[in-house]
C-alpha positions as CSV (number, residue, x, y, z in Angstrom):
1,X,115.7,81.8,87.9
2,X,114.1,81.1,91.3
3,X,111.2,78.2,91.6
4,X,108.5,77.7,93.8
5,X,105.1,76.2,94.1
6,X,101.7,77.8,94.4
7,X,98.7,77.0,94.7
8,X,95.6,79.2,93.9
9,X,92.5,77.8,95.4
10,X,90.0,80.6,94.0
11,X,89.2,83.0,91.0
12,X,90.0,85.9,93.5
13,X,93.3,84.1,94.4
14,X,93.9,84.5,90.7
15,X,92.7,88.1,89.9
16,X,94.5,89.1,92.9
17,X,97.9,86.7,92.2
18,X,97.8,88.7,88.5
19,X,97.8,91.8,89.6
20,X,100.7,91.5,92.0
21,X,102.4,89.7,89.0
22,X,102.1,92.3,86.5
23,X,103.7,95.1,88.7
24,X,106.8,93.3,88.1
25,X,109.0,93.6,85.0
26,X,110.6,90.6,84.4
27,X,109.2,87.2,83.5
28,X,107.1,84.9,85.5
29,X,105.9,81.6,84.1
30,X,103.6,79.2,85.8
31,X,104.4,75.4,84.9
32,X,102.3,72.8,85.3
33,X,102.9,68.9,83.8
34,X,104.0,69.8,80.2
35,X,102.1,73.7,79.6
36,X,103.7,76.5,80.6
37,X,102.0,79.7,80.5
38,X,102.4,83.2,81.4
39,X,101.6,84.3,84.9
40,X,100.5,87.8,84.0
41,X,97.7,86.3,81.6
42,X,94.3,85.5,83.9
43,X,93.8,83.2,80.5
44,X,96.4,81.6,80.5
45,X,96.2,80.2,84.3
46,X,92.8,79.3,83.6
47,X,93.8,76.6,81.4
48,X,95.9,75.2,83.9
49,X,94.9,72.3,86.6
50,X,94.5,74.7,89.4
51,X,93.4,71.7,91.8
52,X,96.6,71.0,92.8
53,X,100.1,73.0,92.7
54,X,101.9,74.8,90.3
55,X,105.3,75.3,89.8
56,X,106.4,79.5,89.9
57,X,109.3,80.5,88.1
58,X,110.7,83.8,88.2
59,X,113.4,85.1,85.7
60,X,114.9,87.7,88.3
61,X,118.2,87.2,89.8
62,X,116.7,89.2,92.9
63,X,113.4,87.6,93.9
64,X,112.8,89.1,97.4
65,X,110.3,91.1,97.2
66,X,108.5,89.4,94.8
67,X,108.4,86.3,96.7
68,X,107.7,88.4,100.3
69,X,104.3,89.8,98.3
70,X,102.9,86.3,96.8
71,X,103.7,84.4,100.1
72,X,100.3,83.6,100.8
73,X,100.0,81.6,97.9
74,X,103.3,79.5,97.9
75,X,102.8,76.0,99.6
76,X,105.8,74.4,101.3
């Protein structure tokens, strides 16, 4: 499992962070205090505190790509 933080400013930075989610096939779970939620579900990062980061992780063992094509949204 790899972690990172994101942060998505916009509901365009989440309809566009969702799609690039679900083309992926393993799991991806957005973490924020003590909710977790599923980061293919536009729902479910609704419900999230989106005013400040939130913590990626991705159940891959090879995260490259994944993490090359959501760069814009991860915050150092």
């Amino acid at each position: 499992m790899k972690t990172v933080k994101i942060m998505l400013g916009t509901i365009n930075d989440v309809k566009t962070f969702v799609n690039t989610v679900a083309k992926y096939d393993f799991d991806v779970d957005l973490v924020s205090g003590r909710y977790a939620v599923d980061a293919k579900s536009i729902m479910g990062i609704f419900s999230l505190d989106l005013s400040k980061p939130i913590e990626l992780q991705a159940h891959t063992d090879s995260p490259e790509a994944f993490f090359a094509e959501i760069k814009p949204f991860i915050v150092e």
